[in-house]
C-alpha positions in Angstrom: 124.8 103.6 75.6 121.2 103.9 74.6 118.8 105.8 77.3 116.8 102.5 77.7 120.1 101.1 79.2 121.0 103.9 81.1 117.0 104.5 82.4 117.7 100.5 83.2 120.9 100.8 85.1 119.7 103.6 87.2 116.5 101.3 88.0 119.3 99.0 89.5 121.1 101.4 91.0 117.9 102.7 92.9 116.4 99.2 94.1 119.6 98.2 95.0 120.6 101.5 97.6 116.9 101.3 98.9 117.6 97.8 99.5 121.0 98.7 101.5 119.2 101.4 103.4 116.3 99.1 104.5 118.5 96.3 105.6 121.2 98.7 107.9 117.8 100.0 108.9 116.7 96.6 110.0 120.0 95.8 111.6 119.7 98.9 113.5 116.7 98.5 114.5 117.3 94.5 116.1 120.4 95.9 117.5 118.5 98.6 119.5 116.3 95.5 120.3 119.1 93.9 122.3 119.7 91.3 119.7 122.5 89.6 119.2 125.2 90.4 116.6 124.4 88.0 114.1 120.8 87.9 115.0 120.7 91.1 114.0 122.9 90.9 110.1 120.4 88.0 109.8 117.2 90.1 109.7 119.0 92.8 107.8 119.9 90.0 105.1 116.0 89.3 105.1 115.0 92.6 104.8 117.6 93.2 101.9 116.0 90.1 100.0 112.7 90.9 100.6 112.8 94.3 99.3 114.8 92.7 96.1 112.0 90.4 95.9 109.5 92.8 96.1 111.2 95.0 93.2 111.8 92.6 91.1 107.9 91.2 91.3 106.7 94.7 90.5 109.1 94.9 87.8 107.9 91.7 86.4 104.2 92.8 86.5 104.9 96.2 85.3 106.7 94.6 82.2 103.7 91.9 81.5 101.2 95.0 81.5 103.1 97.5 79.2 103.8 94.2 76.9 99.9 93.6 76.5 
């Protein structure tokens, strides 16, 4: 394994545990707002995709910048 692939699969590994964190976070969080159950796995499934989202727009403007 090269140490582009491993630098790449650490990136993963990283956005993907921040992403975990922020959504129990959000869950959390609606619970402690008296939300219901499922209310409350449904904002942490939001949170979790935004911050995938968000990584994976970076990533894509990162890479079109270093390319140039």
């Amino acid at each position: 394994m090269s140490d582009h692939c491993a630098v790449l699969l650490l990136a993963c590994a990283l956005v993907t545990l921040t992403g975990i964190l922020i959504a129990a976070a959000a869950g959390y969080l609606a619970r402690r707002d008296h939300a219901s159950y499922p209310a409350a796995l449904t904002r942490a499934a939001v949170a979790f995709t935004a911050t995938l989202t968000l990584a994976a727009a970076l990533v894509t403007t990162l890479t079109s910048l270093v390319r140039r």
